[in-house]
TORKE-683838 format. One record per residue: x, y, z of N, C-alpha, C, CB in turn. Coordinates in pm, whole numbers, plus 50000, padded with zeros to 5 digits. Glycine has a CB too. Layout:
// TORKE-683838
XYZXYZXYZXYZ/...
This chain:
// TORKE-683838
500844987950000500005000050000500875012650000499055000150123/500125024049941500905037649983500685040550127500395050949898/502005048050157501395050650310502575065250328501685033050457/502395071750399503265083850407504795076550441502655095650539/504865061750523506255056850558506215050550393506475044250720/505765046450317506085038750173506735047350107504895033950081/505955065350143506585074050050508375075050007506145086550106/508355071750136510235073150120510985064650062511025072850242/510075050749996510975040749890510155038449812511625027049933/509355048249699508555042249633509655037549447507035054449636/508745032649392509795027549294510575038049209509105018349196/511135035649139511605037549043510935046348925511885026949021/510635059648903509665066448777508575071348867508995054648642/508445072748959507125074149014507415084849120506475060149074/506655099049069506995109949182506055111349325506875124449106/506785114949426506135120849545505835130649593506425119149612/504635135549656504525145249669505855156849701503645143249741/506075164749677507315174249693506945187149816507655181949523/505975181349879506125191350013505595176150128504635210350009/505945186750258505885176250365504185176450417507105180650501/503685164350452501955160650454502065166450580501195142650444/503015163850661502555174350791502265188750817503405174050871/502835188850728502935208150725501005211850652504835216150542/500445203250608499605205150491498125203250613499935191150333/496885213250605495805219250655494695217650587495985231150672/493725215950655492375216850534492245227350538490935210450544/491785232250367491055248150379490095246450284492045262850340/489655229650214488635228450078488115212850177489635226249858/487105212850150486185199450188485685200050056484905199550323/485285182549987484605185149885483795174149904485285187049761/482665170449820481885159249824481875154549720480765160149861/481965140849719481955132449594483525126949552481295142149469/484175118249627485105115049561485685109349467485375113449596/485175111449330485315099949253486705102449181484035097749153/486585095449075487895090548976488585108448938487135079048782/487275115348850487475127848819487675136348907486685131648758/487515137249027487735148649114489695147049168486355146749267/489805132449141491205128249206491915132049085491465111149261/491925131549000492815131348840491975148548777492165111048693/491495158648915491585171948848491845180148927490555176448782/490635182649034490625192049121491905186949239489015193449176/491765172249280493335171949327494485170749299493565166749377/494185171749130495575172149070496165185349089495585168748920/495245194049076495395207749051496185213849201493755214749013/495405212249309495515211749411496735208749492494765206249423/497275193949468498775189349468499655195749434499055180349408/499475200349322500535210849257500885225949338499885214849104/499655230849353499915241649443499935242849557499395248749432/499695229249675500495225449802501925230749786500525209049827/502475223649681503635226649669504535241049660503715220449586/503835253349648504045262249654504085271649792503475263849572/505285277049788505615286249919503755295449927507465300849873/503585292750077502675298250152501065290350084502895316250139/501245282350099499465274750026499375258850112499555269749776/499875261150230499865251750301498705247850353500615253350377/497625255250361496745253050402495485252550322496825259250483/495425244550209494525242150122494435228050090494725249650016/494755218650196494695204650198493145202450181495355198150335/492625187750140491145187450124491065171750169490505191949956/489695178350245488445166950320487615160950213487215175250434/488135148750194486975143650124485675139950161487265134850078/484495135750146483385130750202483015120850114482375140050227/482435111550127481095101050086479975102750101480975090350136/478925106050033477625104850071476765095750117477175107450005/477545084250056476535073550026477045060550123476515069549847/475915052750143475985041150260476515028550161474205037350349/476295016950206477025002250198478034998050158476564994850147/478484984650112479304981950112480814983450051478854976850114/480014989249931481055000849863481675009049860480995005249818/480825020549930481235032850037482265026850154479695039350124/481975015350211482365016450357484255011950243481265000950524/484065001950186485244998050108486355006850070484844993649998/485625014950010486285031849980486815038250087485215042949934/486165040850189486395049250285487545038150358484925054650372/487335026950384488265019150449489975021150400487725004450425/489845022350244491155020650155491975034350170490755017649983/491035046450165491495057050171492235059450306490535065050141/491555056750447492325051750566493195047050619492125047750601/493485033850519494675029550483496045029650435494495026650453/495755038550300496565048650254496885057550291496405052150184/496175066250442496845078750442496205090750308498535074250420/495095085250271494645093650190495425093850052494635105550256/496175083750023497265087649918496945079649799498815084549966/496855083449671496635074849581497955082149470494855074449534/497775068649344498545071249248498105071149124499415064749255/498835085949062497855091348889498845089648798497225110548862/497855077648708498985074948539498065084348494499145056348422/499485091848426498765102748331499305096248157499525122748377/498335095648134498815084947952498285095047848497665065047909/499415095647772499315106647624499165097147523500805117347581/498125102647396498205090647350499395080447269497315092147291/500305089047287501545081047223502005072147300502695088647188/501425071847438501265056147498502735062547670502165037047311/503125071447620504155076847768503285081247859505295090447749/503525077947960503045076048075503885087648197503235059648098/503415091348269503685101648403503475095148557502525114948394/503585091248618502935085348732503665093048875503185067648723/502205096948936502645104249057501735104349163502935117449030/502385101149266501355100249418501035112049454502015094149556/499585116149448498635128349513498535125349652497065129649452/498805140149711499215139649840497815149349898500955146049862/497165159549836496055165849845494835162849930495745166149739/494655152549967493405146350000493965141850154492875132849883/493705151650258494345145150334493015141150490495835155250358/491895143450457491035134350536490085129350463490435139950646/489505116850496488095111050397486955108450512488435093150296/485835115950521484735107150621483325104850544484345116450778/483185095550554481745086250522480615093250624481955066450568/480075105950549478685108950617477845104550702478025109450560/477605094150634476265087950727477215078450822474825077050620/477895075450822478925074450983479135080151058479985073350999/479645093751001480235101951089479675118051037481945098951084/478105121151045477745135451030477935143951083476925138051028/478245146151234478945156551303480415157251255478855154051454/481015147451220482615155051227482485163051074484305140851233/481405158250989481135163250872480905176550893480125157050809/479895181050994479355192051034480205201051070478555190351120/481605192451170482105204151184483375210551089482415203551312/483545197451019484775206250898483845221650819485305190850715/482425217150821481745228250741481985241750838479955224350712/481755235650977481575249751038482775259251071480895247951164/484145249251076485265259051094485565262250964486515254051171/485865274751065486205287550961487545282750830486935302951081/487945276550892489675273950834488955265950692491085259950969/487735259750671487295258150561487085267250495486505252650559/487445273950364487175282650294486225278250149488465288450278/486605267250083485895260150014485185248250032486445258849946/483935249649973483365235149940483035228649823482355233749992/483355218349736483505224449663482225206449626485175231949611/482245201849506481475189449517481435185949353479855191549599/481615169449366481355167049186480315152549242483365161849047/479475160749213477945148949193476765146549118477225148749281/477815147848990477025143648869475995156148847476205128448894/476245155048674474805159448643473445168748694474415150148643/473325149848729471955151948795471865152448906471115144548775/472975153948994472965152549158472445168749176474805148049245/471665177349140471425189749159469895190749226471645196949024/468985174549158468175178449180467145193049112468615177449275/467015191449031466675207148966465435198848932467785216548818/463935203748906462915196248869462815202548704461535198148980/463375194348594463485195148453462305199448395463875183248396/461015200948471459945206948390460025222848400458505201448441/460325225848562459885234148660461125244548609459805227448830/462175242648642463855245048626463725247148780464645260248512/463455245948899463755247149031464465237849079462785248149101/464365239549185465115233049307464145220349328465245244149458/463785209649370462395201549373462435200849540462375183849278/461595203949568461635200449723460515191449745461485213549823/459875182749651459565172549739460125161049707458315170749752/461345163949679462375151649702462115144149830463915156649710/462005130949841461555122850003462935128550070461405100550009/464325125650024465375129150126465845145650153466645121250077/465105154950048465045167850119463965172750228464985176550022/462995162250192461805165650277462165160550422460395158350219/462895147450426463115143650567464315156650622463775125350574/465275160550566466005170950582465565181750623466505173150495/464865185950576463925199050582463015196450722462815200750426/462585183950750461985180950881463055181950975461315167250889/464035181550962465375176151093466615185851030466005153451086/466705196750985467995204750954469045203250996467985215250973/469225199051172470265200951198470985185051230470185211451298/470225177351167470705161351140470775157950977469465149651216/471085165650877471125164450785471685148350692471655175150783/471035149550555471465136950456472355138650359470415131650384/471365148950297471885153250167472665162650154471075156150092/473535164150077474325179950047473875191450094474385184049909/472485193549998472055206650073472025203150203470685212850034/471265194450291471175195750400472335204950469471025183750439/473355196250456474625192050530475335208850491475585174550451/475105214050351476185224750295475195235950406476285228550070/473955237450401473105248650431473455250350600471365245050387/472965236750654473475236050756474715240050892473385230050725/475925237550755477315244350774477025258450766478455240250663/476885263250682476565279950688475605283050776476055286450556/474715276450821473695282650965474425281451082472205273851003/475575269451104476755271851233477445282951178477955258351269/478095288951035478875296151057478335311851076479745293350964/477085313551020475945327551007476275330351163473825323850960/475435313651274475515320251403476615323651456475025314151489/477785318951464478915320551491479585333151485479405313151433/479115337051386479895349951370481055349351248480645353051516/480935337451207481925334951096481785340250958482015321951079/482645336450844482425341450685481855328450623483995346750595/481135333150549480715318850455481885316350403479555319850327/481525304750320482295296350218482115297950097482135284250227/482735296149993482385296449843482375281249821483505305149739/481085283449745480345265549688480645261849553478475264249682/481355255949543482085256449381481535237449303484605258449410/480865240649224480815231549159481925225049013479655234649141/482605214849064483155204748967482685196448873483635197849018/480595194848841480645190848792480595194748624480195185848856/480175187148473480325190448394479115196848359480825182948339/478855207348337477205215248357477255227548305476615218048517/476925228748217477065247348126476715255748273475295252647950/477575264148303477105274848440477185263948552475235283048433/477255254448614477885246648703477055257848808479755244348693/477985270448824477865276348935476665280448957478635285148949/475665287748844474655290948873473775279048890474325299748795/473815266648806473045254248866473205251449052473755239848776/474305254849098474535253849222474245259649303475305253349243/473725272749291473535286149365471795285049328474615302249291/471105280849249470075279249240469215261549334470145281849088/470075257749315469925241749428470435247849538471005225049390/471335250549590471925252649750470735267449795474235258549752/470265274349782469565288349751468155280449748470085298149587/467675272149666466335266549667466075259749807466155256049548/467135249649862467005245450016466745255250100468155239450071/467305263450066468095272250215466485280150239469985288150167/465965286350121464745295750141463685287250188464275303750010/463535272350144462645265650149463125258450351462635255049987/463975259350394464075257250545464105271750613465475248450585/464635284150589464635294650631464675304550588465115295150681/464425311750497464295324950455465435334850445463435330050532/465325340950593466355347950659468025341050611465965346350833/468265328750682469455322650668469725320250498469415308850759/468685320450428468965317150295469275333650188467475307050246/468785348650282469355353150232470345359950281468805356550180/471205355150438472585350550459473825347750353472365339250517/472865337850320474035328850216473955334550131473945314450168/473065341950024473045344549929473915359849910471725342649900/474045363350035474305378750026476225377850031473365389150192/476805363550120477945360850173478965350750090477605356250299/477995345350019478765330149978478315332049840478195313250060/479725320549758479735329849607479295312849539481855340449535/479245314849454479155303249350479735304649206477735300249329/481115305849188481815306049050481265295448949483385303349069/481725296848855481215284948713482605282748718480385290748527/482335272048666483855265548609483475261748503484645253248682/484685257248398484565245848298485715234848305484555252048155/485195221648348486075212948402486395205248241485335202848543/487675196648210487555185348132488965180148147487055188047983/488965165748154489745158648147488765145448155490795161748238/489805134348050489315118448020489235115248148490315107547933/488835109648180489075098948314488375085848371488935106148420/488935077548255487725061948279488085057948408487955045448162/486425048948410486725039748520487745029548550485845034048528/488185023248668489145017048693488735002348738489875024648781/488844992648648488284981048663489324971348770488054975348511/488994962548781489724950848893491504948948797488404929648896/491064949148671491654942048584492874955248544490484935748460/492394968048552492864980648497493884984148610491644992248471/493264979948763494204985548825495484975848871493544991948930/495094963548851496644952748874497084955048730496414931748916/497064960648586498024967348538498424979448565497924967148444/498054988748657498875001748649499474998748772498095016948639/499364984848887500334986048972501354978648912500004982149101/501454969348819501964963648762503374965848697501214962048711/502214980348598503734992148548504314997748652503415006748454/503625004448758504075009948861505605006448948503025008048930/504944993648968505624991949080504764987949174506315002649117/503835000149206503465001049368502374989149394502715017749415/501704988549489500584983549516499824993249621500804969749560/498674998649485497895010149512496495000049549497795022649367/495715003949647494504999849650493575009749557494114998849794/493865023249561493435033549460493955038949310493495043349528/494535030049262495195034049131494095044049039495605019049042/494375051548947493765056948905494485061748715493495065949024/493995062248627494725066748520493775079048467495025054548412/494455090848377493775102448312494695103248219493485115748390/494225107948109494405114347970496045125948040492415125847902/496585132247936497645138447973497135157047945499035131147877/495965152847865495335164247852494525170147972494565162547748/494475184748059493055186948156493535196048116492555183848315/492275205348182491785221848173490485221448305490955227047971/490465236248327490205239448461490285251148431490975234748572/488825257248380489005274748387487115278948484489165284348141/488115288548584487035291448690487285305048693487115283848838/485555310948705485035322448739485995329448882483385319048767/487065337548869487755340549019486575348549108489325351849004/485505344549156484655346749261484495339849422483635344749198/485675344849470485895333549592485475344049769488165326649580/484565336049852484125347449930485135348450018482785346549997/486305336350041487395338350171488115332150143487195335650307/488795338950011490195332449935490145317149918491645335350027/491555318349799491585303649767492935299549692490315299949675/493375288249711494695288749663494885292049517495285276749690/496585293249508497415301749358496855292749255499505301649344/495475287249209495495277949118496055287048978493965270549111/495855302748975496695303148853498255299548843496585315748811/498725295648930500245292548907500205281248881501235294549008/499455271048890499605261848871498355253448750499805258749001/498365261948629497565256448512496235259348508497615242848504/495835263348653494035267448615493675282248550493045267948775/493025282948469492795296948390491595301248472492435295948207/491845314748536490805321248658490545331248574491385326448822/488975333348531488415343248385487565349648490487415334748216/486785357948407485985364948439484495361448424486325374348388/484605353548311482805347448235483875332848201481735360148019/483025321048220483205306848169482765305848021482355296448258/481605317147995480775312347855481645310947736479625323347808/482555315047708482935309847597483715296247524483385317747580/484705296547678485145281147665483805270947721486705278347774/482725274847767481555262647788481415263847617479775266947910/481395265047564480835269447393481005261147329481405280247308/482855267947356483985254447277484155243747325485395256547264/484055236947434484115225347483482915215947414484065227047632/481745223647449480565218247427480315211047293479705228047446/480685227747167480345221247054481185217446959479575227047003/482265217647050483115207046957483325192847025484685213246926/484285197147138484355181847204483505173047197484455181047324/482355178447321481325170647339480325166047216480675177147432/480015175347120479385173347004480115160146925479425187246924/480865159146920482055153846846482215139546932483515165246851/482325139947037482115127147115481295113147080481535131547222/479785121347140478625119047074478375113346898478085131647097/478775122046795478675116946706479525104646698478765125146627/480865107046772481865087246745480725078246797483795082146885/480415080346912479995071446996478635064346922479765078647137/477485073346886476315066146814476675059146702475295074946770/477825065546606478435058146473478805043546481479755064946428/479655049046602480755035546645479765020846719482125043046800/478825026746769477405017746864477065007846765475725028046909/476475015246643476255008846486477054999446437476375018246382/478525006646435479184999846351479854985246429480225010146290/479554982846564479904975046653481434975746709479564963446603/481914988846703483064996546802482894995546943483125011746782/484034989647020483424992247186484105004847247483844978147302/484975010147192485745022947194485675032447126486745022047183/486115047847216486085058347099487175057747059485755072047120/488375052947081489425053947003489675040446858490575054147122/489085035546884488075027446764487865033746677486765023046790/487195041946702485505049046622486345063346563483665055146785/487075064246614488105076346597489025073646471489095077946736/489595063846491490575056346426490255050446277490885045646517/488405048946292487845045646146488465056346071486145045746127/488635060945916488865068245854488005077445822489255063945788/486665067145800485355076845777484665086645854484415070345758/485355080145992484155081046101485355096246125483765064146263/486495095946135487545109546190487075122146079489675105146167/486665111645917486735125845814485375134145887486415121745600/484245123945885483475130445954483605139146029483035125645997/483545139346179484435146446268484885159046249485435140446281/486195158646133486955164746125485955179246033488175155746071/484855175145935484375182645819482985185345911484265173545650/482285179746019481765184146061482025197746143481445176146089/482965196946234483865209246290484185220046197485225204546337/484685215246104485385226245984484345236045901486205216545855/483275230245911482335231245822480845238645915482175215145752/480305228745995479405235046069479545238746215478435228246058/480315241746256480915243746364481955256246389481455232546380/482725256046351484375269946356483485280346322486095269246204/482935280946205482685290346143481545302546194482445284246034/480755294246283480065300046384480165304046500479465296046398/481045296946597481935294046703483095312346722482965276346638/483185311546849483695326946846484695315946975482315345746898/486075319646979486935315147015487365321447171487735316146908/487115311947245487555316947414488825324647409487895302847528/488895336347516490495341447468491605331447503490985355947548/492395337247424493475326447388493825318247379494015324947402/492345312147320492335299347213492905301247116491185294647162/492825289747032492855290946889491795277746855494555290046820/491105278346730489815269346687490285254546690489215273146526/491395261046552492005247746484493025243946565492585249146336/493355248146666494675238946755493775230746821495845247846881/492135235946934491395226547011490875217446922490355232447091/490885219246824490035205146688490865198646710489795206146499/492775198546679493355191346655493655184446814494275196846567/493425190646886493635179247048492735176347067494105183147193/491205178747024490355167147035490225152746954489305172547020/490645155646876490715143346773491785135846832491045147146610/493395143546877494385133446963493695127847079495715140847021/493245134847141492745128847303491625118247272491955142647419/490755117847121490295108547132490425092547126489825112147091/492005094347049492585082346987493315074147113493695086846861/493325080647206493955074847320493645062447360493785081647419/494475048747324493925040047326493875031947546494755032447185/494375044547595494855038247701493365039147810496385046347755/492365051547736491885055847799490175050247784492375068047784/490475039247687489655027847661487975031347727490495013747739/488005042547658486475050647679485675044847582486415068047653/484055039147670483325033547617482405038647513482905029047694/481915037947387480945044247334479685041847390480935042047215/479375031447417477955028047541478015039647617478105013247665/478935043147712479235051547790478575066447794480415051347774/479575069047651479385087647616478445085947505481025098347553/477905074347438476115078547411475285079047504475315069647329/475535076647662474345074547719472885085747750474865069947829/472635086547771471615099447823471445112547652472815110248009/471575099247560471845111047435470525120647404472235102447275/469095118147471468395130747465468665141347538467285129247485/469405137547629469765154347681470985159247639469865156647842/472305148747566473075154147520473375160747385473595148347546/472185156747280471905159747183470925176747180471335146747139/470545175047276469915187647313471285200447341468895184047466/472155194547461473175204347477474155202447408473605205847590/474475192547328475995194447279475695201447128476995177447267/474415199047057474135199046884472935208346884473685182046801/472655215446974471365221946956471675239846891470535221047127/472915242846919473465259846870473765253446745475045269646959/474435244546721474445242346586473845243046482474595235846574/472705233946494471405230346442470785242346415470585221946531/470195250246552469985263546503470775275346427469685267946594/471745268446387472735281746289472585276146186474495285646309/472495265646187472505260946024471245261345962472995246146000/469815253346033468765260045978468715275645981467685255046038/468865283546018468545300346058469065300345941469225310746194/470615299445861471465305145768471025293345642473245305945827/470245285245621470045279445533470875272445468469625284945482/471925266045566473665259245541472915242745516475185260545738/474195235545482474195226745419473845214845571475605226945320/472835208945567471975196745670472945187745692470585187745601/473735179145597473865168245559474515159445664474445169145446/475395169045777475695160645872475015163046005477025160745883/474825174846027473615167646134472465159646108472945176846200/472105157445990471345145745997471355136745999470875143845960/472665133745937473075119045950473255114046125474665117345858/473955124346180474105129746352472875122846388474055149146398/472085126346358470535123346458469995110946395469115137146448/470235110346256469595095046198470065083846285470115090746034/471735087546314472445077746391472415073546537473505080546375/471715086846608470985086146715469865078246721470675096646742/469155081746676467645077146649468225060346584466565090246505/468705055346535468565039946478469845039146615469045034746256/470345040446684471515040046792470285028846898472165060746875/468795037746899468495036947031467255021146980467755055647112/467765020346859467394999746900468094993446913466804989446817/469114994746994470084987247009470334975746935470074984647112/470654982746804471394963646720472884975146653469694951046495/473864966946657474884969846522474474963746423476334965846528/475704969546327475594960046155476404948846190476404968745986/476704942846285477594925546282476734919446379479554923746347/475314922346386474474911646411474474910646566474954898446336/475394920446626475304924746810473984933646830476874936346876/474014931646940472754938247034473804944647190471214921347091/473184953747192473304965947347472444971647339474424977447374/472344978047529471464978847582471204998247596471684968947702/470775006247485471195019447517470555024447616471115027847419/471475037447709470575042547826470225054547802471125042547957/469025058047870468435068347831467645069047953467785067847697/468005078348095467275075648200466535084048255467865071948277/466045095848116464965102748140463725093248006465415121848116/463815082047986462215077947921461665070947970461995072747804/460315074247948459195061648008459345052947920457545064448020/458465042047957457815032047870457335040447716456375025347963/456605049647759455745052647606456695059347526454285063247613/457895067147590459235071647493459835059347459460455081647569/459945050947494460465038147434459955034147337460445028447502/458795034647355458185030447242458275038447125456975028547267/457905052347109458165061647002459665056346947458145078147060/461055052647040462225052747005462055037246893463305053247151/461405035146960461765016646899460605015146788461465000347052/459815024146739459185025346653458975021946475459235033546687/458665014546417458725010446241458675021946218457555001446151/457535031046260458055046846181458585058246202457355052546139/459555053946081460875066746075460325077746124461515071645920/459435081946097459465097846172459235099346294458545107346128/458745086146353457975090446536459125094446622457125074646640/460465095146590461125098146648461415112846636461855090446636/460545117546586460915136646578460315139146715459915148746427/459295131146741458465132346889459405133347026457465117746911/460555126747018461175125147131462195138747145461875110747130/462725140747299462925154847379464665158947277463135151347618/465135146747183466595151547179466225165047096467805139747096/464895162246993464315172046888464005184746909463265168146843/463585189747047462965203347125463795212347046463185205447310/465085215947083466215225447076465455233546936468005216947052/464565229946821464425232546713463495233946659464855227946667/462055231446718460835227146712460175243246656460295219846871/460725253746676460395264446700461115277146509461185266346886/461555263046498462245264046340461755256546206463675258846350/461635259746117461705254946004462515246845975461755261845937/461985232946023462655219946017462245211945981463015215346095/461805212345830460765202545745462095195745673459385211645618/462785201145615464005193445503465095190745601464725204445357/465655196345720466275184345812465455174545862466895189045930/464215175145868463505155345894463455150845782461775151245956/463735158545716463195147145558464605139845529462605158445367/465825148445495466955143245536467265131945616467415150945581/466665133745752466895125545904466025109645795465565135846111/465095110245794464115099645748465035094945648462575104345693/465465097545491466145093545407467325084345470466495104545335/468285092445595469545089445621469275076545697470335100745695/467985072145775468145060445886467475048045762466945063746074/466225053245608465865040145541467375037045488464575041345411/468725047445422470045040745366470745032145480471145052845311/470555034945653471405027245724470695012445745471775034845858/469645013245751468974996545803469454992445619466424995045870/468974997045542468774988945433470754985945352467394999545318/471534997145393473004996145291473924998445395473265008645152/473505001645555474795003445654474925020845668476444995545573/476205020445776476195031945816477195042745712476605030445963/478315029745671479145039645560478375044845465480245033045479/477405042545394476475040145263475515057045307475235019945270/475495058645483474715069645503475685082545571473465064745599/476925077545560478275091845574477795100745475480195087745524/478405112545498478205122345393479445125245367477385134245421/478965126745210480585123745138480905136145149480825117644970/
């Protein structure tokens, strides 16, 4: 195992933290410890430990969640000393490997909610920061609110000061620190979410008014909520994934972990009681997130998405597969060039065509053995956010259809799960009922204009992109998916 005494003979290629763990303080608690928060926000983090006077920006991890998994996690991290080890893999296959020293307490909530309570309430916490998905916001998708009759906000909301959930637990912390006499905290969201911050400030803000009023406009008046735009690869780590990276290693990590060699990390500098030098150490601190959310969105992510439904078809289990086709990259490449740049207004000090060309590298990464199952999943809401500015520029300007339709034909025949080599998978989609299933799995080509990926456009003159869409899915059942590329 790693352990702070292992640190002093670890192998051969493999760096250690470069400041001393004693010297190192919490000043960030975050929630949600997963793969991505260890291979970003504590990558980031590690780095600027290391810098004269930032000693005190060590971070509390938490768990939310109960059984046997959780307790497993929390046990390993205990073990370690909080210490895990990050292969960073480029795709030319060189490798980086280094023990994160950042993370220097872990407590399992529903074990231990007071000691939870009180990292929130001392002051010496300055951040909180949390990556819990998506959908861990809770936002009610009809409404755009906060939902409060969630059963576990409602029991929360009955018992405040025994909290479950995040909000509970975050709101809570700020009602010890309001009485106290203390400064709030800044609530920073890590996860991947156009405005992150304002999704966060609208959930933490929806609790707070809905238990107290007063205390909720406390928080609102004291405590900040920046946006970020997070990205870096970072697959899961299978049984099998991590006895090879201890393997290469050396070590024997109970937490091994691998990421892409590529990250980025640009945050809104809105912090209510400071926060460490992350510009010295690679994070870009802007003023507005919106433009790199733009570029990330509609290229990367857009671009993702299209490998992934292609590659589903063509019976690829990887995007670096699906990448690697010839057809499937020209695509890609003429989709970007073509309906994409040209509309696209460039984050400062970007450049268009340099982020095209490291998305297409970062996708080929064969190390990083990213699933297309995976990054098609939930494709009505990602087709909505990653292809929906698009769509609307190209109908508005009367530009050439030919690949977003093929885009959505490939969606839409994606979600009966068959390839062309006679396989079957199971696609997810975990906002449909039964009766959206049915529209999806439908003999007729068009019932799928009915379903939510379509909204973004409904409000446009979009008679000859369905007619297109319809043409492009009778050439794939009947001649395949190459037969429905656009040349």
């Amino acid at each position: 195992m790693i352990t702070r005494e292992t640190l002093k003979h670890l192998p051969q290629g493999v760096d250690a933290p470069s400041y001393d763990l004693k010297d190192i303080k919490p000043g960030i608690l975050h929630f949600g410890v997963g793969n991505f928060f260890r291979a970003h926000e504590a990558f980031y983090v590690d780095k600027a430990l290391a810098l004269p006077g930032q000693q005190n920006w060590g971070i509390v991890g938490v768990g939310l969640t109960s059984g046997e998994r959780s307790k497993k996690k929390a046990e390993d991290f205990k073990k370690q000393d909080c210490l895990f080890s990050l292969t960073e893999t480029a795709p030319s296959g060189d490798s980086k490997r280094t023990v994160i020293g950042a993370l220097r307490d872990y407590l399992l909530a529903p074990e231990q909610p007071e000691a939870v309570l009180n990292y929130l309430a001392d002051p010496a916490i300055k951040i909180v920061s949390m990556t819990i998905t998506e959908g861990g916001y809770n936002i009610d998708e009809h409404t755009g609110e906060f939902a409060l009759d969630n059963e576990a906000v409602q029991r929360d909301l009955s018992n405040p000061e025994s909290p479950s959930t995040i909000f509970g637990y975050v709101v809570e912390g700020l009602r010890r620190r309001r009485d106290a006499g203390d400064r709030a905290f800044t609530i920073m969201s890590c996860d991947n979410l156009r405005h992150n911050g304002n999704v966060a400030r609208k959930a933490f803000l929806g609790y707070a008014k809905a238990r107290d009023p007063e205390l909720a406009s406390w928080i609102e008046a004291n405590a900040t909520f920046p946006n970020a735009m997070v990205d870096r690869i970072t697959p899961t780590v299978s049984a099998e994934i991590a006895a090879r990276l201890n393997r290469e290693s050396g070590l024997d990590d109970l937490l091994p972990l691998v990421a892409e060699d590529f990250t980025q990390w640009v945050v809104e500098d809105e912090f209510a009681d400071g926060r460490p030098a992350l510009e010295k150490v690679g994070v870009q601190m802007v003023d507005d997130v919106t433009d790199y959310e733009f570029m990330k969105i509609r290229m990367l992510n857009a671009s993702h998405i299209f490998l992934a439904f292609s590659g589903l078809l063509l019976g690829y289990d990887h995007i670096d597969e699906s990448i690697n086709d010839p057809d499937l990259r020209k695509l890609v490449e003429t989709y970007l060039d073509t309906d994409v740049i040209p509309t696209l207004k460039a984050a400062p000090g970007e450049d268009l065509e340099n982020y095209k060309k490291s998305v297409i590298s970062r996708f080929s990464n064969p190390a990083m053995a990213d699933q297309n199952l995976r990054i098609g999943s939930d494709g009505a809401s990602k087709v909505q956010v990653f292809w929906t500015a698009t769509i609307q520029n190209l109908l508005n300007d009367k530009r050439d259809l030919d690949r977003v339709a093929y885009g959505l034909a490939a969606y839409l025949e994606m979600l009966r799960g068959k390839n062309e080599k006679g396989g079957t998978f199971e696609p997810i989609e975990p906002t449909f009922t039964d009766e959206t299933w049915k529209i999806a799995k439908s003999d007729d080509l068009e019932a799928g204009f009915a379903l939510p990926a379509f909204d973004g456009w409904r409000k446009l003159d979009h008679a000859a992109l369905d007619e297109k869409v319809t043409e492009l899915r009778k050439i794939i059942r009947e001649k395949g998916v190459k037969a429905a590329l656009p040349v």
